[in-house]
C-alpha positions in Angstrom: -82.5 17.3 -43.6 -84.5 15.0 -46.2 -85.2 11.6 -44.5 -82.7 9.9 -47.2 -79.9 12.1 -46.5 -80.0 11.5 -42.3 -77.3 8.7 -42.4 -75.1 11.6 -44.4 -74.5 14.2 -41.8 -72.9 16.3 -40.8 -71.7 18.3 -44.1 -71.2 22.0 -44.9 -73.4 23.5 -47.5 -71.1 25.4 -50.3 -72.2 28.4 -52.1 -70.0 28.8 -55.0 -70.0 31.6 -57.5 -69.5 30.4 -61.3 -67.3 33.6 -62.4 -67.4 32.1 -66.0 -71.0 31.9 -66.4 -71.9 35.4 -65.6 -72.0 34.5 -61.9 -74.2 32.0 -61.3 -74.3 30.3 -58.2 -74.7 26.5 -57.4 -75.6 25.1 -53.8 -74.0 21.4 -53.0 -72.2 19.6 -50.4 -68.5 20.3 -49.8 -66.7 17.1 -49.1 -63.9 16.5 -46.1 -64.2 17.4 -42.5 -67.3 19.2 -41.6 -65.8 20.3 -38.5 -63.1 22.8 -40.3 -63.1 26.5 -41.1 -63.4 27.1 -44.5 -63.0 30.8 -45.6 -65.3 32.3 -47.9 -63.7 32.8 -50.8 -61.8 29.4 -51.0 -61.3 28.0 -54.3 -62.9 25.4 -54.8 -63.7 22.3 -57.6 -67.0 20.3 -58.9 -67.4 16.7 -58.2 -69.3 14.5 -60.0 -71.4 11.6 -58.4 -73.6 9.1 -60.6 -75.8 7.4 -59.5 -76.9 4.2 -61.9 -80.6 3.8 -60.2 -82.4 1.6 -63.1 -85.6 3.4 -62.5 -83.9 7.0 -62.5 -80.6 7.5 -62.8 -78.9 11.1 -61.8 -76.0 12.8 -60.9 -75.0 15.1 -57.9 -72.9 18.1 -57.8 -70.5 18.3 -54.9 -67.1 20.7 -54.2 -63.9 20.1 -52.7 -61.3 22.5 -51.6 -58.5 22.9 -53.8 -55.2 22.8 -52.6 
């Protein structure tokens, strides 16, 4: 775990499959309890999360189940 992300954890690690753009396959953090099963194959949807750092300002990626 990167020291600025030890305060975060745990979390699950998604690896979902963009069907739409020819497969492609983004890693990120799936939000909600880490503790659940999740079966592969689950739909899920992106998340956005800006970040307004005045130096460097970015954006993560995350997923959530959808209902």
């Amino acid at each position: 775990v990167h020291p600025a992300l030890k305060d975060q954890g745990p979390y699950l690690v998604a690896l979902v499959e963009i069907p739409e753009a020819g497969g492609v396959r983004l890693v990120g953090n799936l939000l909600g309890d880490p503790h659940r099963a999740v079966p592969f194959g689950a739909p899920v949807e992106g998340v956005f999360e800006h970040h307004d750092d005045p130096d460097a300002p970015f954006t993560l990626l995350h997923w959530r189940l959808v209902d």
